[in-house]
LODO-543519 format. One line per 10 residues: their letters; for each residue x, y, z of N, C-alpha, C, O. Coordinates in steps of 0.2 Angstrom, whole numbers. Layout:
N
a) X,Y,Z,X,Y,Z,X,Y,Z,X,Y,Z  ... $
This chain:
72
xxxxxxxxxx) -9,-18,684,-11,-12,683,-6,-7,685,-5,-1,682  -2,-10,689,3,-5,692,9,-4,684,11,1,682  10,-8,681,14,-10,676,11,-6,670,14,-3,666  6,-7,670,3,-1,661,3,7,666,3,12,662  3,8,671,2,13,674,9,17,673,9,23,673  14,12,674,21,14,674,22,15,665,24,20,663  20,10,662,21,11,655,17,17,651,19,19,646  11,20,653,10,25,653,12,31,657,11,36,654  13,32,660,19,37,663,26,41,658,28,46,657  28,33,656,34,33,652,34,36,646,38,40,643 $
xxxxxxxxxx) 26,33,643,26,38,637,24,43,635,24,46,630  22,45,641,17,53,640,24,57,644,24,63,643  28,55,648,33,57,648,32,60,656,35,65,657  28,58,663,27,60,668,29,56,672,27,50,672  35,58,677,37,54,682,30,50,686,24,51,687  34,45,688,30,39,693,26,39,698,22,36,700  32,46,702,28,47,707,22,52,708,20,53,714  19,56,701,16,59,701,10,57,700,4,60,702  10,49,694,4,47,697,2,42,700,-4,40,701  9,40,704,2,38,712,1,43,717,-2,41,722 $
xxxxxxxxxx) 2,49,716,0,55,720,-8,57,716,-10,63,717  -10,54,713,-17,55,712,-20,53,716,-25,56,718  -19,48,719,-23,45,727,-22,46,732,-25,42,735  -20,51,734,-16,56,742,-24,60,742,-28,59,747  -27,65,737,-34,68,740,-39,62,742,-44,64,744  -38,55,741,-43,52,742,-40,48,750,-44,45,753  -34,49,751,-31,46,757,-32,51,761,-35,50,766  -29,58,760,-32,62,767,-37,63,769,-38,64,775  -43,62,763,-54,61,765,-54,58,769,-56,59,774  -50,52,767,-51,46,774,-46,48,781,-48,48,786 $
xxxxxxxxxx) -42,49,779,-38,52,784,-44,54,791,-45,52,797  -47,60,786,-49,64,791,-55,65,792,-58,69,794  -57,58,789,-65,56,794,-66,52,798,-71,51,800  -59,48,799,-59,42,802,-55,47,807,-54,44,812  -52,54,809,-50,54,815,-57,59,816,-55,62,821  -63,62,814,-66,65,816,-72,60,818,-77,63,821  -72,51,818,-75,46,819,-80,45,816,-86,44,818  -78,48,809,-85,43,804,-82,38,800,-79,40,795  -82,32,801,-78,28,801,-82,26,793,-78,24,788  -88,27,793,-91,22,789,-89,28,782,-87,26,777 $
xxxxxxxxxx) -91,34,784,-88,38,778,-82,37,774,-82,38,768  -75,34,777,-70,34,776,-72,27,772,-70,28,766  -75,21,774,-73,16,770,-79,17,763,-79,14,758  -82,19,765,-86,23,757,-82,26,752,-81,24,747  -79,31,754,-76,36,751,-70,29,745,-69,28,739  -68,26,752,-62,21,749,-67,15,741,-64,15,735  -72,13,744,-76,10,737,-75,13,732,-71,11,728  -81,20,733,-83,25,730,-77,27,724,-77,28,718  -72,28,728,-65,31,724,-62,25,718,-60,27,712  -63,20,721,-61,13,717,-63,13,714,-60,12,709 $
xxxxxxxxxx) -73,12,711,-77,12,708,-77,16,703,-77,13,697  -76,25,705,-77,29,701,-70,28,695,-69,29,689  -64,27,701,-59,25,694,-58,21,691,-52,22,688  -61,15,690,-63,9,688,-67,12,682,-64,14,677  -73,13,683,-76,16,679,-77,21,672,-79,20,666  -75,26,676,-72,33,674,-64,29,670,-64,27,664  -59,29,675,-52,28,671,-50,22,665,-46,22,661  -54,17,665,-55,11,661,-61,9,657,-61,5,653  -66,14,658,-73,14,653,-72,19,649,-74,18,643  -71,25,651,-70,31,646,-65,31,641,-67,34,635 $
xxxxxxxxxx) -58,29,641,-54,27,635,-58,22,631,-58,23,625  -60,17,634,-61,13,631,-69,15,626,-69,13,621  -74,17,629,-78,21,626,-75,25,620,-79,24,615  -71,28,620,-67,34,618,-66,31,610,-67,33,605  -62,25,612,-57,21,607,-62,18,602,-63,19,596  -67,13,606,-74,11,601,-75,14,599,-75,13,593  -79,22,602,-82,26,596,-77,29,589,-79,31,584  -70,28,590,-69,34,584,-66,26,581,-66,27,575  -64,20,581,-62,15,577,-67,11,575,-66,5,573  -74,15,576,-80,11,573,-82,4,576,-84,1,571 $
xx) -81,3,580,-84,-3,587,-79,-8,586,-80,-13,589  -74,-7,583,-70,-14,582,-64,-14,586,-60,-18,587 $
């Protein structure tokens, strides 16, 4: 994952460290509910986040790309 992620990067033309800096607002939530002691929120958020971009980031291209090449 880390490797298409760096290959997409390369050719949309955005440094590397920009996109693992998409997961910094999802590390200070945890951050800071685990020092506010909702521990269980933080390991939710961490699923949740995973899930959503699982989902979202690898279903919706792909969705995307079916519909306009006619399911093939």
């Amino acid at each position: 994952m880390v490797k298409s992620l760096e290959a997409i990067s390369y050719k949309l033309q955005i440094h590397a460290k920009m996109i693992g800096a998409t997961s910094l607002p999802n590390f200070v939530a945890s951050q800071i509910a685990t020092r506010q002691g909702f521990g269980n929120m933080a390991i939710s958020n961490v699923f949740g986040s995973n899930t959503f971009n699982i989902l979202i980031g690898l279903g919706l291209p792909w969705l995307l790309f079916t519909a306009t090449n006619g399911g093939t």
